[in-house]
Structures are given as structure tokens and as C-alpha cells.
N, C-alpha and C positions, 0 to 999 in steps of 0.2 A: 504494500500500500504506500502509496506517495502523499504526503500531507503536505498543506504550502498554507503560507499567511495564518502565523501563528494569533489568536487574537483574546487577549490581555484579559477582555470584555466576560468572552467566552472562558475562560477563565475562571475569573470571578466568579462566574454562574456556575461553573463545576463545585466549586469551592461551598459554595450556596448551599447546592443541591446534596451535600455529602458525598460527591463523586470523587474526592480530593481528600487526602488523608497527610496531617505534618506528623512526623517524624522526628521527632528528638532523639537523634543515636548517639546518645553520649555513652560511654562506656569506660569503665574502672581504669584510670590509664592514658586514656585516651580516648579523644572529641572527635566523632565521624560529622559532625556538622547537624546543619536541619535538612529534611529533607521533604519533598513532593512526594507521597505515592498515590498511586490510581490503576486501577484493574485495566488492564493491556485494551481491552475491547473498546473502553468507552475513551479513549487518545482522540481518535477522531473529531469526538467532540468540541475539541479545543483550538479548531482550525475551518477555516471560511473552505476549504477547498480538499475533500479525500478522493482519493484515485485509485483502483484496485488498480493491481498490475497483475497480467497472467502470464 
């Protein structure tokens, strides 16, 4: 899949909608930073333009 024009907007409405999950991986030791996660499937969402490619 090809994604294009990431959108900031869409985004935020992921985030909204609980589709977007932070991540604080701090660990004993050592700081892996913050992080974004979200279920592979709903990516798409976060972009004006998805493209299968076969």
C-alpha cells in the first residue's frame, strides 16, 4: 500500500477516536522515549490519499 499526504488533522481524529495509543517506554536503565502506536490496519486513516499496490 502507498500512502501520500500525511494529515496532522486526521491525526488528531485518530487520537480522538482511541485509534492512537502513547506509549511511555521508559524502562529501568534506560529511556526508549514516547511513543505512537496504532493497529497496522487503520494507518490508512491518517493520510488524504491510500493506494493498494498489487
Amino acid at each position: 500500500m502507498m500512502l501520500q499526504k500525511f494529515s496532522f488533522e486526521k491525526f488528531l481524529n485518530a487520537l480522538e477516536q482511541g485509534k492512537i495509543f502513547v506509549d511511555f517506554d521508559a524502562r529501568t536503565g534506560h529511556n526508549h522515549g514516547t511513543k505512537f502506536r496504532m493497529k497496522q490496519d487503520c494507518l490508512p486513516m491518517l493520510y488524504e490519499k491510500a493506494t493498494v499496490i498489487i
